[in-house]
N, C-alpha and C positions, 0 to 999 in steps of 0.2 A: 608173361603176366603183366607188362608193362599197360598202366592206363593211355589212355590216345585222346580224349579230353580234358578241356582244360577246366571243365565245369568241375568235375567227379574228381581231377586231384586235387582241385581247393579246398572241397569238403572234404577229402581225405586227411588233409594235411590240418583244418580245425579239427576234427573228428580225433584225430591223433593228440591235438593239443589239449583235446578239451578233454580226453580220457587221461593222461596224462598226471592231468593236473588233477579229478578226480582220483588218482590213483595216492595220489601225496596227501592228498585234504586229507584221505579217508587213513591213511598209517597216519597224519596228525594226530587225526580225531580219536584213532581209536585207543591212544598212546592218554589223551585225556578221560576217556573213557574208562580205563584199567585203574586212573590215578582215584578218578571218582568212587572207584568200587562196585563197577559194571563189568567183572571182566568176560559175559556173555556177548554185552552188545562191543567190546571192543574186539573181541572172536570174530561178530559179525562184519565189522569195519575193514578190520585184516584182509578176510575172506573177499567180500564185494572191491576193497583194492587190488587183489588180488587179478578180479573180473574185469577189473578198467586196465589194469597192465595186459589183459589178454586181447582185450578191444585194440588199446592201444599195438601193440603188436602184430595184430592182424593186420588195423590201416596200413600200418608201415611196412611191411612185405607187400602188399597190393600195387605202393607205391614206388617198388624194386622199378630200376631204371629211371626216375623220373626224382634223382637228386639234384636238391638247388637249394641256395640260402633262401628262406624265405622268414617274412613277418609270418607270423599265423596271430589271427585272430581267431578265436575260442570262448565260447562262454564259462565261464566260472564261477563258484559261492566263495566269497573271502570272509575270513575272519575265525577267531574262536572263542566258543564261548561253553558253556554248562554244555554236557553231553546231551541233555531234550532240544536244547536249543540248536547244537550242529547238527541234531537227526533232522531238524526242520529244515536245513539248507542243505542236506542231503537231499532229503525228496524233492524239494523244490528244483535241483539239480539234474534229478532222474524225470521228476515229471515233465521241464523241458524238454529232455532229449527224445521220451517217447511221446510225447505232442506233436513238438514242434520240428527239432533238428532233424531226427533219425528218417520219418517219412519223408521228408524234403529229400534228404540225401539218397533215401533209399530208391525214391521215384525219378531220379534225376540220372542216376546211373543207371538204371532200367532204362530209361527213356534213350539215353545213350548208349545199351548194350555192352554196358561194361561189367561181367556177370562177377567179376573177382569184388569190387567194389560192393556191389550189391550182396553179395554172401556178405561178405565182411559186416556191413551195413546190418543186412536182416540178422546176423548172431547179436551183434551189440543191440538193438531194437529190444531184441525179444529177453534177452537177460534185465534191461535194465528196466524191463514192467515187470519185473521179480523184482528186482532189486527196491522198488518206489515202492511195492509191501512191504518186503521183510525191515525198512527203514520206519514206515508206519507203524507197523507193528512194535517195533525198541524204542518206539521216539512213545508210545503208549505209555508203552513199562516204566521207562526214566523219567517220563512225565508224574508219574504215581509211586517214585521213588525207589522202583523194583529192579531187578534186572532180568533180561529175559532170559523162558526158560530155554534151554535148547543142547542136545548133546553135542553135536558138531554141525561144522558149515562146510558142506561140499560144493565143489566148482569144476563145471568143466573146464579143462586144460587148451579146447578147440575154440569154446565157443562164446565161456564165461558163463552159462548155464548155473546160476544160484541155485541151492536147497536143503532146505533144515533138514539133519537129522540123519538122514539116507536117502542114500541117490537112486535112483530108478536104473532096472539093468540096462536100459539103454536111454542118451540125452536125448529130450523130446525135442530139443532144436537139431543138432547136429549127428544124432546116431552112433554118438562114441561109448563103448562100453564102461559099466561101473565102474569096474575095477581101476579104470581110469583118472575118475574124479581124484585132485586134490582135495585133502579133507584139511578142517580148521579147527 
């Protein structure tokens, strides 16, 4: 499973960093969120951290054999503030990555036939255009002073696969059964 470009492990190794770091914003955020009197959308924060440690995790077994000190450079939203306001550099976050970052990377390892890279790549893509609603959606509520409604947040455990409520009996990205889902 070892990558053999040097293109596909640098994005892997941002890709790592930048989930990462969304993985900690989002347990910050969602630790403000509960203090605020949100404890739905701090549910959902949990949950979608939850989705970036799974991303992250993925890169980094892809990247089995292919250990080195490295710098990474990674995009990130710093700061905090009111919980509508860190929904705003959530999405902004999530909207990069399925813009901008995720296809770059995801065409890059394709183009180099690196297909572990590219799974990896296409599960993080596809959760986190879930994740840039369900952020829209809280960033609505806590804008109008509410929190949102919602009974739980399930995840997939393969793939990061977001969704309110109840999970579908099989992930529409990865194929892993309900029963499976982490719930939030």
């Amino acid at each position: 499973m070892s990558v053999k470009n040097a293109m596909t492990i640098e994005f892997l190794r941002s890709a790592y960093g930048g989930e990462s770091m969304a993985h900690m914003r989002y347990l910050i955020w969602g630790e403000i969120a509960r203090k605020e009197g949100f404890p739905n959308i701090a549910k959902l924060f949990e949950a979608i951290a939850y989705a970036e440690w799974v991303h992250a995790r993925n890169h980094f077994t892809v990247l089995n054999g292919n250990v080195a000190d490295n710098s990474v450079m990674a995009g990130g939203v710093f700061g905090n503030k009111v919980t509508a306001e860190n929904l705003i550099g959530a999405i902004i976050g999530e909207d990069f990555e399925v813009d901008q970052m995720y296809p770059v990377y995801l065409e890059t390892a394709k183009f180099q036939g690196e297909k572990d890279a590219a799974r990896s790549f296409t599960y993080a893509l596809e959760a986190e255009k879930i994740h840039s609603k369900l952020f829209s959606k809280a960033q609505a509520a806590a804008k109008g002073g509410i929190d949102l409604e919602l009974k739980a947040v399930l995840v997939c455990p393969v793939c990061g696969h977001t969704i309110l409520n109840e999970a579908p009996d099989k992930c529409p990205v990865c194929g892993l059964a309900k029963e499976k889902y982490q719930k939030f």
